[in-house]
DSSP file (Angstrom, degrees, kcal/mol; ACC not computed):
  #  RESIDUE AA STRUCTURE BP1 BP2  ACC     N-H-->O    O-->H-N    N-H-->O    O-->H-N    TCO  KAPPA ALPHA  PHI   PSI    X-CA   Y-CA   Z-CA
    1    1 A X     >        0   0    0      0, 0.0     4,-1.1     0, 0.0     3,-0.1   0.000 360.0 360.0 360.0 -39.5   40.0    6.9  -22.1
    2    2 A X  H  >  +     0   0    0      1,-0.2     4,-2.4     2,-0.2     5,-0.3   0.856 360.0  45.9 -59.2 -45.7   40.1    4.5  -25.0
    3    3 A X  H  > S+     0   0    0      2,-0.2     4,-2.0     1,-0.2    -1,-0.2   0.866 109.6  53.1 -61.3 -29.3   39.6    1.6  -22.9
    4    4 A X  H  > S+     0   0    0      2,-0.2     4,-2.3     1,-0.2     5,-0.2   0.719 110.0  48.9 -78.7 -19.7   36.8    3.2  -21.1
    5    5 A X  H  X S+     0   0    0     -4,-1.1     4,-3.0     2,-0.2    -2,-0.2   0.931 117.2  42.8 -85.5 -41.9   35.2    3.9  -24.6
    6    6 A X  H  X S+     0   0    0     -4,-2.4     4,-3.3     1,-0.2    -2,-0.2   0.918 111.2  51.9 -64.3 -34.9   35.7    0.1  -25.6
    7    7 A X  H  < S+     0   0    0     -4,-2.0     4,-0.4    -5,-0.3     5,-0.3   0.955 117.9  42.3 -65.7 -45.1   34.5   -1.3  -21.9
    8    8 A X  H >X>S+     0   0    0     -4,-2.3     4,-2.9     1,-0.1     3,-2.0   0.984 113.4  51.4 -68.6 -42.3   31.1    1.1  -22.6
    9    9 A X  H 3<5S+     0   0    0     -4,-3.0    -2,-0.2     1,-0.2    -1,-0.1   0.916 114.6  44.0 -21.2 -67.7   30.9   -0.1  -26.5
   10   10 A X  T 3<5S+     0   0    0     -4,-3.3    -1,-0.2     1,-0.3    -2,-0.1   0.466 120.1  42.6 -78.1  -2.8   31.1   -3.9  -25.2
   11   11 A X  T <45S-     0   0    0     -3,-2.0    -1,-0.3    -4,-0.4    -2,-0.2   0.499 107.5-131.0-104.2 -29.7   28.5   -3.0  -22.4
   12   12 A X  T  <5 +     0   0    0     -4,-2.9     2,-0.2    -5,-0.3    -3,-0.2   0.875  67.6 109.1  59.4  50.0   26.5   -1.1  -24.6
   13   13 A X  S   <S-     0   0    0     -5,-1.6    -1,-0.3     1,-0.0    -2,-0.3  -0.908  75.5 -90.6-129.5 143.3   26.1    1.9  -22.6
   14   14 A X    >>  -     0   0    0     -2,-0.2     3,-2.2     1,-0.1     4,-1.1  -0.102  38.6-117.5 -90.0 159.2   27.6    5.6  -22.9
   15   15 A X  T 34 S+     0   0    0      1,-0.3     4,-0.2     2,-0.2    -1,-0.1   0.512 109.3  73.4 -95.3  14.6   30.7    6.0  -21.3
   16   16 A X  T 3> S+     0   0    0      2,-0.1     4,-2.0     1,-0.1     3,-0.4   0.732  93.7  50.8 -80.2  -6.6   29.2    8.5  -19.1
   17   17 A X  T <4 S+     0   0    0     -3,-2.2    -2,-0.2     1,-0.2    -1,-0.1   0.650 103.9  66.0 -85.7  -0.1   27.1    5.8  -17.0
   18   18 A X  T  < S+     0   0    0     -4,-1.1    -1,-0.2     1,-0.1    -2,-0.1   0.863 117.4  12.9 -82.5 -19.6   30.1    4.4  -16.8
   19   19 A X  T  4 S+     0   0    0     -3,-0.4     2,-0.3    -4,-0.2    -2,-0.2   0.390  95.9 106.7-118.5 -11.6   31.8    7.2  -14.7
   20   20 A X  S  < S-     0   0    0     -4,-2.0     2,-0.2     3,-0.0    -4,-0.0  -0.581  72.1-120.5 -87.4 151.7   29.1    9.1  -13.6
   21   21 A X        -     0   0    0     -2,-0.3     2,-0.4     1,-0.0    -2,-0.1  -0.666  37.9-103.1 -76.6 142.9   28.0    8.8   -9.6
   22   22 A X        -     0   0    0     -2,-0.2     2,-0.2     1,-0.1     3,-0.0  -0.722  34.1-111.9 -73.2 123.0   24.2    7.5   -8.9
   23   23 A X        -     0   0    0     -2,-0.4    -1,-0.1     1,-0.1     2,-0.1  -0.358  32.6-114.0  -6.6 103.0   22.2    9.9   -8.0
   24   24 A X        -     0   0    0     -2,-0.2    -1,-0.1     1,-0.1    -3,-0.0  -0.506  52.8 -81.0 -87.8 139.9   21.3    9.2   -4.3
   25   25 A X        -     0   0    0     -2,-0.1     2,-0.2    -3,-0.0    -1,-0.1   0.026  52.0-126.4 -49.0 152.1   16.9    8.2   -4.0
   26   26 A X        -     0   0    0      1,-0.1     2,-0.3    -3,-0.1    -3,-0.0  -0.633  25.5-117.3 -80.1 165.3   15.5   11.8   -4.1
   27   27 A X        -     0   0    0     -2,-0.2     2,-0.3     2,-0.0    -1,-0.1  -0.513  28.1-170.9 -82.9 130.8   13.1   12.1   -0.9
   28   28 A X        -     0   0    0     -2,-0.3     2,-0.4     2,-0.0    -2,-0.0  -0.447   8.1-169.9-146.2  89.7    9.4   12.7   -1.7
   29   29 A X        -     0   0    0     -2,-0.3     2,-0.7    25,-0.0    25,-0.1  -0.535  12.9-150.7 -66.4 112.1    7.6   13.5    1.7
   30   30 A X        -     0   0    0     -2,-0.4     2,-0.2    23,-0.2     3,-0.1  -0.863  20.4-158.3 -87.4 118.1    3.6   13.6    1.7
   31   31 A X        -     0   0    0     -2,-0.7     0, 0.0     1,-0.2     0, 0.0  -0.723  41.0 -51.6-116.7 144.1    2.7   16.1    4.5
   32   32 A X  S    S+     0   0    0     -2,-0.2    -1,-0.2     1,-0.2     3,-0.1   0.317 125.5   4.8 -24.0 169.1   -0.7   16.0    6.0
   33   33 A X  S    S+     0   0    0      1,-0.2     2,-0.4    -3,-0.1    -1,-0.2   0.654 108.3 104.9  10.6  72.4   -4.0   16.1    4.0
   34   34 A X        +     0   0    0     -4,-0.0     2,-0.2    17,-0.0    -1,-0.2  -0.923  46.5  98.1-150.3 150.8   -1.4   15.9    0.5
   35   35 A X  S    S-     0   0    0     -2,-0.4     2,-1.2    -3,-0.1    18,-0.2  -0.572  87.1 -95.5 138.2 150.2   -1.7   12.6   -0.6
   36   36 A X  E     -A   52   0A   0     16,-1.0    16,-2.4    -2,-0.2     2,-0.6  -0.738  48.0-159.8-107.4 124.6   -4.4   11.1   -3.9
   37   37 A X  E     -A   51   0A   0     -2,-1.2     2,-0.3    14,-0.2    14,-0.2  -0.817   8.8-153.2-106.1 138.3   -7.5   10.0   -1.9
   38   38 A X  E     -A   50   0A   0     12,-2.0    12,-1.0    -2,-0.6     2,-0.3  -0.909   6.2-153.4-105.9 123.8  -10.0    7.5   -3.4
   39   39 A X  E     -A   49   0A   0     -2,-0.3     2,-0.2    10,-0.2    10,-0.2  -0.718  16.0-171.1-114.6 157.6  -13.7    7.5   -2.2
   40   40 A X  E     -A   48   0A   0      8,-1.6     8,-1.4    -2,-0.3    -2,-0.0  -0.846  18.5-128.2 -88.7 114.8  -15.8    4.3   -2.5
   41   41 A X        +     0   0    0     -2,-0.2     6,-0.2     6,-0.2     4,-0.1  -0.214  19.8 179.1 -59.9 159.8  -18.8    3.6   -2.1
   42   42 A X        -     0   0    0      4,-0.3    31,-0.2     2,-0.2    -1,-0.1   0.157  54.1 -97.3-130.9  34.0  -20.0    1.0    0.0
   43   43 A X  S    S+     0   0    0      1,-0.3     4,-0.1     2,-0.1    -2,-0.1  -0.119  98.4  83.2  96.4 -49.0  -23.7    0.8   -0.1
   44   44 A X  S    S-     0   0    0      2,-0.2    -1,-0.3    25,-0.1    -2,-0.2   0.165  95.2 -80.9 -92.6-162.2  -24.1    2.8    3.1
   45   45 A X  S    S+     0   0    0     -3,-0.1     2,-0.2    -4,-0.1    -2,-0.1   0.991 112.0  46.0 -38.9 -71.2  -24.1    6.8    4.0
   46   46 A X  S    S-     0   0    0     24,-0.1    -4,-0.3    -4,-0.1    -2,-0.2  -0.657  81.6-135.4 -88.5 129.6  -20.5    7.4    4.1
   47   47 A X        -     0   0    0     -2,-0.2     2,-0.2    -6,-0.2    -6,-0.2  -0.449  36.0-100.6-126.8 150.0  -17.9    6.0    1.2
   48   48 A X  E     -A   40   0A   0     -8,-1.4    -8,-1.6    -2,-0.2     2,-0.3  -0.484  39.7-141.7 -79.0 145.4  -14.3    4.3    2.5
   49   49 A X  E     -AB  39  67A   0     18,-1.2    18,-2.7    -2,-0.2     2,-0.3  -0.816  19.0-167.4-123.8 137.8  -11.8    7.0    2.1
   50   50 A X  E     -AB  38  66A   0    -12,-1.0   -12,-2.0    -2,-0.3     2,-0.6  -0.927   8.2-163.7 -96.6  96.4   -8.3    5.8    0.8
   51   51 A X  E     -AB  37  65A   0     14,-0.8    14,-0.8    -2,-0.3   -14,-0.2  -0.876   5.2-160.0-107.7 100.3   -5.2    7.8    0.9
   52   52 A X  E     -AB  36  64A   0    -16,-2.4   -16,-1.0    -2,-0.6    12,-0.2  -0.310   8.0-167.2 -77.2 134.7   -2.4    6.6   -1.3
   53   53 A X  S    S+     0   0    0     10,-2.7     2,-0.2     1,-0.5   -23,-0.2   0.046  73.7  27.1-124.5  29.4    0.5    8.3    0.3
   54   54 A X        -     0   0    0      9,-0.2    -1,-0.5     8,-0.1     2,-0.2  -0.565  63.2-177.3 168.9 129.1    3.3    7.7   -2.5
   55   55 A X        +     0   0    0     -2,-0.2     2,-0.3    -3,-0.1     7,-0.1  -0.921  33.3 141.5-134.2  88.9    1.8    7.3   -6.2
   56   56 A X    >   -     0   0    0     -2,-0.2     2,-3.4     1,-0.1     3,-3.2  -0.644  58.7-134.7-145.5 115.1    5.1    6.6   -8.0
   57   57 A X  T 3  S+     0   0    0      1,-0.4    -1,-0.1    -2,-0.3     0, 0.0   0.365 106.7  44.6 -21.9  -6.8    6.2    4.1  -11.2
   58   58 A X  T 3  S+     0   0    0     -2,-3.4    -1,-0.4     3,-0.1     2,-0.4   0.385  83.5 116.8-141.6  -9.1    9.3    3.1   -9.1
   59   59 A X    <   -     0   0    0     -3,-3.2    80,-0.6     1,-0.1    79,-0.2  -0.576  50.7-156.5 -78.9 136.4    8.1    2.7   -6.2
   60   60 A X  S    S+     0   0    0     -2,-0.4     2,-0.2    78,-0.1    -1,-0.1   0.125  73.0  32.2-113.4  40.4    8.3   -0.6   -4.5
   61   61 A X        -     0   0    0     76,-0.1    76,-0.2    77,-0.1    78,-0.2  -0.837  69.4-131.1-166.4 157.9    5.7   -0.6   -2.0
   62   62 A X  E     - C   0 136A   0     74,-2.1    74,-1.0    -2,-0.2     2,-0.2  -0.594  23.4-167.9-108.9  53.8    2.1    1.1   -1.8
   63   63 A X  E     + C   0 135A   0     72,-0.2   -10,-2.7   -10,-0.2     2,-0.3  -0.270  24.6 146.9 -47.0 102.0    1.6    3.1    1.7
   64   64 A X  E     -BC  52 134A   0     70,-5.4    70,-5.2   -12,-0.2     2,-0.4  -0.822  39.8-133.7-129.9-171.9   -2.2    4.2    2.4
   65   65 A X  E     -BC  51 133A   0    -14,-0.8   -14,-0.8    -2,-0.3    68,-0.2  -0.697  16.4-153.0-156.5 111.7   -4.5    4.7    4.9
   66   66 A X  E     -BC  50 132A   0     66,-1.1    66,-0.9    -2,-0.4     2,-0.4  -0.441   2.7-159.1 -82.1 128.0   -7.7    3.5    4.6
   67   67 A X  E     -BC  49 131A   0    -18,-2.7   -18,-1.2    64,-0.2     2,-0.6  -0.960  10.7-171.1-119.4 135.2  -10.8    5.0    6.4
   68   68 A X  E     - C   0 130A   0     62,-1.4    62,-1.7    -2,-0.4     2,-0.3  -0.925  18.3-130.1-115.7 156.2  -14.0    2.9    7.0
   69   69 A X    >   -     0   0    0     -2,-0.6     3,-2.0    60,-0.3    60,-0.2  -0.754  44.2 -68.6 -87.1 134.9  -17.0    4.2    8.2
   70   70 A X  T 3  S+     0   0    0     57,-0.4     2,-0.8     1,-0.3    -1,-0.2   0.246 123.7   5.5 -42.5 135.7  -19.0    2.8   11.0
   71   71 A X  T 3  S+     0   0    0     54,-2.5    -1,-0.3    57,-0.3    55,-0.1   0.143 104.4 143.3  81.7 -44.6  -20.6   -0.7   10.1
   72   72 A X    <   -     0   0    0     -3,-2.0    51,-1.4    -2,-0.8     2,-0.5   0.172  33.1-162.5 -54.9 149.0  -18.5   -0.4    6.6
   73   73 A X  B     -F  122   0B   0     49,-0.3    49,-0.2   -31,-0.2   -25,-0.1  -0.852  26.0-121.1-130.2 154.1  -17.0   -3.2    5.0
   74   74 A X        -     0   0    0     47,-1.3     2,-0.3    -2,-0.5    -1,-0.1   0.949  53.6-128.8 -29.3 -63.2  -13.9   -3.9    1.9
   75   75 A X        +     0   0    0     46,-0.4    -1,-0.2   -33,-0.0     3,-0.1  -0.959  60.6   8.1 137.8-148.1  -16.3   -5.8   -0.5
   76   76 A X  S    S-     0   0    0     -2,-0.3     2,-0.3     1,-0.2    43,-0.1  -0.113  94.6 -79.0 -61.4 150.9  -15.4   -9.2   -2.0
   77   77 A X        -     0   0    0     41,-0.1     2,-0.4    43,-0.1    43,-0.2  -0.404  55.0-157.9 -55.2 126.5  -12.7  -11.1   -1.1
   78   78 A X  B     -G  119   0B   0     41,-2.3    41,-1.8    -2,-0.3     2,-0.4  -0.946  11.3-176.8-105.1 126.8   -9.7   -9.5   -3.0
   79   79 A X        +     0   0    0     -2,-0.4     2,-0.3    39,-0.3    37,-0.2  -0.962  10.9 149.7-122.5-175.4   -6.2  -11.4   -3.9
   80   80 A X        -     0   0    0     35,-4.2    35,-0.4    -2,-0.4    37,-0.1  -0.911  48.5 -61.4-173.3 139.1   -3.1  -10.4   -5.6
   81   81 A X  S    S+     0   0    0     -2,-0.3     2,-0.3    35,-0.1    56,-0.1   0.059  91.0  16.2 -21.8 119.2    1.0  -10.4   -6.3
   82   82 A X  S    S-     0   0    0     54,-0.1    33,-1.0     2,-0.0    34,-0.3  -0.647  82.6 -57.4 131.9-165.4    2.7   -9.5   -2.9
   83   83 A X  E     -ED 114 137A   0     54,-2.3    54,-3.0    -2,-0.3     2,-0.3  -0.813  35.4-157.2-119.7 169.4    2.8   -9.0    0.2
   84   84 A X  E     -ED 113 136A   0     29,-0.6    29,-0.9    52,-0.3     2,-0.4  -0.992   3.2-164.7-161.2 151.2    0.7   -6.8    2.4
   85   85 A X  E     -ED 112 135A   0     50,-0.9    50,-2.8    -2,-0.3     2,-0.4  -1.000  14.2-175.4-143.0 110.2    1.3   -5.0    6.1
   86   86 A X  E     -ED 111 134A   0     25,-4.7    25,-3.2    -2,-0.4     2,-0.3  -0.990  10.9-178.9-140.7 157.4   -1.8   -3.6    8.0
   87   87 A X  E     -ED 110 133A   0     46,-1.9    46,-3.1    -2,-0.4     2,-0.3  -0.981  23.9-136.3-147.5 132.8   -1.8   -1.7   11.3
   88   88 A X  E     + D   0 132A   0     21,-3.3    20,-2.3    -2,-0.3    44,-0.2  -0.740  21.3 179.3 -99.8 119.6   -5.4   -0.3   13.0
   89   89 A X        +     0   0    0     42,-2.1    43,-0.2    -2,-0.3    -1,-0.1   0.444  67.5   6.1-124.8  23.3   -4.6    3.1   14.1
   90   90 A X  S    S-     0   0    0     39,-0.0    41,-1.9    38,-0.0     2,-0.4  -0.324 108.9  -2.2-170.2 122.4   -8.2    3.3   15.3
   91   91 A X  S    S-     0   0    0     39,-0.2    16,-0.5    -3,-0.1     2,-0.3  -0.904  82.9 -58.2 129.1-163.5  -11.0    1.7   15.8
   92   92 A X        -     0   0    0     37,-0.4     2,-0.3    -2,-0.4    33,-0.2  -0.926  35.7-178.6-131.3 178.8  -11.7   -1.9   14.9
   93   93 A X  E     -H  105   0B   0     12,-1.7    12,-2.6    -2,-0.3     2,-0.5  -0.926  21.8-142.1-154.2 144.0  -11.6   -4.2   11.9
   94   94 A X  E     -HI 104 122B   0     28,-0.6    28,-0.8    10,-0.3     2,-0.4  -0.964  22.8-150.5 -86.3 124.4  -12.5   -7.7   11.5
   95   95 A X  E     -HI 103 121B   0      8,-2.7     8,-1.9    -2,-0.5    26,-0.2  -0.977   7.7-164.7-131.3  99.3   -9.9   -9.3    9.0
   96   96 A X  E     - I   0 120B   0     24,-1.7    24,-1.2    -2,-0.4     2,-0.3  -0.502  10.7-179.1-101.5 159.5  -11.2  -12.4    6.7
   97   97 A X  E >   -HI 100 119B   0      1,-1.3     3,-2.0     3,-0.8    22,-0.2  -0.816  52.5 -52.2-163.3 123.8   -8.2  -14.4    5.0
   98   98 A X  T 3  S-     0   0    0     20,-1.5    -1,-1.3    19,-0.5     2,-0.5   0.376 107.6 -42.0  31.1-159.4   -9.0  -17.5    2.7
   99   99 A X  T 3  S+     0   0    0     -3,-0.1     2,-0.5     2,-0.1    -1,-0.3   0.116 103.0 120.0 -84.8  47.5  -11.0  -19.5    4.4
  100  100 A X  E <  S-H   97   0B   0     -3,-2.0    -3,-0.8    -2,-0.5     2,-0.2  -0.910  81.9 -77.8-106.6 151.6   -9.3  -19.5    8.0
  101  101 A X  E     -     0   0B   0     -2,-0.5    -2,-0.1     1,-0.1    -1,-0.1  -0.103  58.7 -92.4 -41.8 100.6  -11.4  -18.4   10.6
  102  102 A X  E     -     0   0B   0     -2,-0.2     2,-0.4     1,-0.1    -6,-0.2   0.656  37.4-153.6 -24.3 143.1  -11.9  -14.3   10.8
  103  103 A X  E     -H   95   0B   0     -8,-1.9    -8,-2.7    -3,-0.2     2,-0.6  -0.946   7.6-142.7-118.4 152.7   -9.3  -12.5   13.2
  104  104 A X  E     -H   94   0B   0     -2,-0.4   -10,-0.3   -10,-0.3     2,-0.2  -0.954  16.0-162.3 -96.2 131.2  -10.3   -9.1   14.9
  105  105 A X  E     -H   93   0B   0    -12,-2.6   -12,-1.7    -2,-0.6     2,-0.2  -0.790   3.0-155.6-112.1 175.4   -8.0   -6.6   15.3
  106  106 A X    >   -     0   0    0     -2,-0.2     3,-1.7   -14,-0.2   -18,-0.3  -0.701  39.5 -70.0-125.9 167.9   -7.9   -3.6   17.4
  107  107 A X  T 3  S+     0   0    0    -16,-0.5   -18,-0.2     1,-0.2     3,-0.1  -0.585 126.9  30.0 -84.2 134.1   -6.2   -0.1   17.5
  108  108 A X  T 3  S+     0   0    0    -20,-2.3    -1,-0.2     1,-0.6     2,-0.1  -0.140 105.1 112.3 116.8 -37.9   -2.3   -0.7   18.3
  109  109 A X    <   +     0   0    0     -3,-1.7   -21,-3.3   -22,-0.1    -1,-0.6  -0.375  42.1 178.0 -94.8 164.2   -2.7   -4.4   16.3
  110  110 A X  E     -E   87   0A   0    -23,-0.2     2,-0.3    -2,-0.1   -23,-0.2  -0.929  14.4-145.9-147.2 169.4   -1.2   -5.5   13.1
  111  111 A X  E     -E   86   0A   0    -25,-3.2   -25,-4.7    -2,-0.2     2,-0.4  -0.989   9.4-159.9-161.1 157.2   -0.7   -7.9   10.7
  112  112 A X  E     +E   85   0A   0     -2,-0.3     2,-0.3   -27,-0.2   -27,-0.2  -0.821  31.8 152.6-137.9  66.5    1.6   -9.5    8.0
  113  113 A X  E     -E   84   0A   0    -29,-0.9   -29,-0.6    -2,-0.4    -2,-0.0  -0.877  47.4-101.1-137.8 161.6    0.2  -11.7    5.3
  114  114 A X  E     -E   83   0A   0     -2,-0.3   -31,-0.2   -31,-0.2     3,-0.2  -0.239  26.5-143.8 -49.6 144.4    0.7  -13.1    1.5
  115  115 A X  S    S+     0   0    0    -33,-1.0   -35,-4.2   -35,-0.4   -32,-0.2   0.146  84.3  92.6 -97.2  -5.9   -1.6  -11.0   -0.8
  116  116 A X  S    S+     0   0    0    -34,-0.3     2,-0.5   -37,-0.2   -35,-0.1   0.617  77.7  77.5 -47.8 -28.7   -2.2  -14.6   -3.0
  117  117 A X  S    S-     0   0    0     -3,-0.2   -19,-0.5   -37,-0.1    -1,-0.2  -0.732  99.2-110.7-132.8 119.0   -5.1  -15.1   -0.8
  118  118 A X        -     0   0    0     -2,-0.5   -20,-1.5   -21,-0.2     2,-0.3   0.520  46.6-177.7 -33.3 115.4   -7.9  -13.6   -1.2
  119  119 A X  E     +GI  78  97B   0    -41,-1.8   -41,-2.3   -22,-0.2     2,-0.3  -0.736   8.4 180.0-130.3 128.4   -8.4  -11.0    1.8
  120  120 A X  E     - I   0  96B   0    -24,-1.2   -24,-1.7    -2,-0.3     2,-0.2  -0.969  12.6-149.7-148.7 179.2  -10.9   -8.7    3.0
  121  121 A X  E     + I   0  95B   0     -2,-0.3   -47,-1.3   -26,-0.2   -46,-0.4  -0.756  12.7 172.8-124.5 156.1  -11.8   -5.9    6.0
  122  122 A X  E     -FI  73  94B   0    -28,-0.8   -28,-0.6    -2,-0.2   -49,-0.3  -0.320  29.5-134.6-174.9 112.8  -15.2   -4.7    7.6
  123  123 A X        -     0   0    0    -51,-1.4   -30,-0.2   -30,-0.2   -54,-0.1  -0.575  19.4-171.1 -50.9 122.5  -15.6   -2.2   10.8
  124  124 A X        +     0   0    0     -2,-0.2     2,-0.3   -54,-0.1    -1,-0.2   0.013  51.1 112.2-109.7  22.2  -18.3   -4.1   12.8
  125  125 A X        -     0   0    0    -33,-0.2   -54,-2.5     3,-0.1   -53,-0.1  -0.702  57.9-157.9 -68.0 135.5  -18.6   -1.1   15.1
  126  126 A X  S    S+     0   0    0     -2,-0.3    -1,-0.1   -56,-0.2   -54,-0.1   0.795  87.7  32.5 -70.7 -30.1  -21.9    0.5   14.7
  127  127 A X  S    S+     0   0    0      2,-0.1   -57,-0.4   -57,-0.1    -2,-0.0   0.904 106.1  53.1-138.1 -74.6  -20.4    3.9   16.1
  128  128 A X        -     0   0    0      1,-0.2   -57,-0.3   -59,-0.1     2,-0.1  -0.080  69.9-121.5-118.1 170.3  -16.8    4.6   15.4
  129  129 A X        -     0   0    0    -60,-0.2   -37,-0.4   -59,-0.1     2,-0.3  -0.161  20.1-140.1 -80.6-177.1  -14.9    4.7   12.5
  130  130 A X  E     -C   68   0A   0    -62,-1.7   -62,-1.4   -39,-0.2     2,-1.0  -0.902  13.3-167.3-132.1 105.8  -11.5    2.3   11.7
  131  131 A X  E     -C   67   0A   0    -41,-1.9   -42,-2.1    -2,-0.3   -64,-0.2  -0.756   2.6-162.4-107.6 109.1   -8.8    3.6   10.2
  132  132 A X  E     -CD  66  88A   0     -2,-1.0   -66,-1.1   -66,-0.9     2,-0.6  -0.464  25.7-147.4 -57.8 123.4   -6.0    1.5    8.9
  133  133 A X  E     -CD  65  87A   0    -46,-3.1   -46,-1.9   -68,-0.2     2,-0.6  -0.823  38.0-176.0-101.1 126.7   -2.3    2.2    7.8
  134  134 A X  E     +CD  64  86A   0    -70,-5.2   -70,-5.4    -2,-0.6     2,-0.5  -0.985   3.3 179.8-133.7 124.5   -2.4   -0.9    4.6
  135  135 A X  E     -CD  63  85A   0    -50,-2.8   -50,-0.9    -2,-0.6     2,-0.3  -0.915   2.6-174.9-126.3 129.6    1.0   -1.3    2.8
  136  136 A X  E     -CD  62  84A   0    -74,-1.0   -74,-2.1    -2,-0.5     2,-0.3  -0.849  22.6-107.2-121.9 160.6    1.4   -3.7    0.1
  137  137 A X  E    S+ D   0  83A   0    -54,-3.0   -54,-2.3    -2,-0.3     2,-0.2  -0.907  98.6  12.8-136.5  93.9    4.3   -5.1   -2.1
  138  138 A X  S    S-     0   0    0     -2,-0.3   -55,-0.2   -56,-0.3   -76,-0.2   0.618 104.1-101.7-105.3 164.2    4.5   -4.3   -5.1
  139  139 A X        -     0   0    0    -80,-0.6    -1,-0.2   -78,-0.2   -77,-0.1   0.362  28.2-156.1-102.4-173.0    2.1   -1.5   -5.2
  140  140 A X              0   0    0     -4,-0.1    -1,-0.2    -3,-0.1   -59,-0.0   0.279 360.0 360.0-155.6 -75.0   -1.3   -3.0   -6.9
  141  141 A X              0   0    0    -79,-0.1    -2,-0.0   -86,-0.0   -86,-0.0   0.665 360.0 360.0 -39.5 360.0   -2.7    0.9   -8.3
């Protein structure tokens, strides 16, 4: 026990972290319509809907799901620290990225790109909506 008290001293940590088991991560499930949703306008009828689906200081990814409104669009070109993951889980989206030439996606498609350059969305359906699953790394809210 006297070694264990000098080995925390020299670590400079109590010589319970030294012995105690980590704590396995606790689980924190968001079940339908639970989640903190973010309205924006965009100029039109209808405001982009956002649902952050894990709001947590330690967490090391952002999961939402982004609703656009017919005809609705991001804004400006956005960039930022990370990485970023989006998957159309209805509708369409047109997808601008620096200056390379716009890609469309469709419901079922996805994509995988650096959040360093500046990135934006816009449903160019008159009619439908788009909704988007967006995860980014490290969390940007």
């Amino acid at each position: 026990m006297a070694t264990l008290r000098k080995l925390a001293d020299a670590l400079g940590v109590s010589l319970a972290a030294l012995v105690a088991e980590e704590a396995p991560p606790r689980l924190n499930p968001v079940l339908a319509g639970e989640g903190y949703t973010f309205r924006r306008s965009t100029g039109g009828r209808e405001p982009i809907v956002e649902v952050f689906l894990h709001m947590s200081r330690e967490a090391r990814m952002q999961p939402e799901i982004i609703t656009f409104p017919p005809g609705a669009e991001s804004g400006r070109a956005l960039s930022h620290d990370g990485e970023e993951f989006l998957y159309v889980l209805e509708g369409q989206v047109r997808f601008f990225y620096g200056l390379q030439p716009p890609v469309d996606l469709g419901e079922g498609d996805f994509i995988y790109f650096d959040n360093t350059v500046p990135h934006r969305y816009e449903n160019r359906d008159g009619k439908k909506r788009a909704r988007l699953l967006v995860c980014c790394s490290p969390p940007v809210f």
